[in-house]
C-alpha positions as CSV (number, residue, x, y, z in Angstrom):
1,X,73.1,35.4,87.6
2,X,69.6,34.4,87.3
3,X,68.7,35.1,90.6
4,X,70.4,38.8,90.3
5,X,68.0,39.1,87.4
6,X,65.2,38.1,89.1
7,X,65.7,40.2,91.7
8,X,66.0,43.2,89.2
9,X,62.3,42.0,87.7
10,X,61.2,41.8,90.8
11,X,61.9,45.5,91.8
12,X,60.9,46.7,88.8
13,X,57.8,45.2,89.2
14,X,57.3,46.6,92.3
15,X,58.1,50.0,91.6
16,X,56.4,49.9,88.5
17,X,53.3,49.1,91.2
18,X,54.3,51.6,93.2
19,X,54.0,54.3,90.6
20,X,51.2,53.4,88.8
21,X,52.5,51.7,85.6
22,X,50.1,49.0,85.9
23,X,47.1,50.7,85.9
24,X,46.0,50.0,83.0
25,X,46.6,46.6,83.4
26,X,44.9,46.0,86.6
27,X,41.8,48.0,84.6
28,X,41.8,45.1,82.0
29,X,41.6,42.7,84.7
30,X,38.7,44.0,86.7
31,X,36.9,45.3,83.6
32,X,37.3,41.1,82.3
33,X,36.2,40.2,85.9
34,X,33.5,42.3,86.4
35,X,32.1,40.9,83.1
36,X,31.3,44.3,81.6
37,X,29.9,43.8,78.5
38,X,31.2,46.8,76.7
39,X,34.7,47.2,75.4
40,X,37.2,48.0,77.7
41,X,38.8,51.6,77.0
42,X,41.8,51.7,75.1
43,X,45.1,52.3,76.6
44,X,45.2,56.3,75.7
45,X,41.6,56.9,76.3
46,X,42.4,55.1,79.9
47,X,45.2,57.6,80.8
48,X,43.5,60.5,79.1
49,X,40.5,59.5,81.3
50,X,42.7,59.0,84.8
51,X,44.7,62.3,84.3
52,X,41.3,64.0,83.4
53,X,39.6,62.9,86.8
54,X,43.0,63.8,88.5
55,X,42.7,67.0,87.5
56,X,39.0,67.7,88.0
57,X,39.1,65.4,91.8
58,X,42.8,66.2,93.2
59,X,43.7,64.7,96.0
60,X,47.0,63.7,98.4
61,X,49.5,63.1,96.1
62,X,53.3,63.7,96.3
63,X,53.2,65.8,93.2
């Protein structure tokens, strides 16, 4: 059973990846990396940001 759930994480994990989901995530982790010294943004202002340049910048996208 814990290998069936694992398996399920897994996937999720990837399609979460796969979808963008972690985006904001992986922005944490470069912005710690980087060593910005400013705040990072917080989790709306980075979405509201991301759809923004979307919007203004489209490019190949399924939707």
């Amino acid at each position: 059973m814990n290998a069936v759930l694992a398996g399920f994480r897994g996937f999720a994990a990837y399609l979460g990846g796969v979808l963008g989901a972690d985006a904001y995530k992986k922005y944490l982790e470069h912005h710690e990396a980087a060593g910005h010294t400013s705040p990072p943004l917080t989790e709306r202002d980075f979405w509201r940001d991301r759809t923004d340049r979307q919007d203004t910048n489209p490019q190949g996208r399924c939707c």
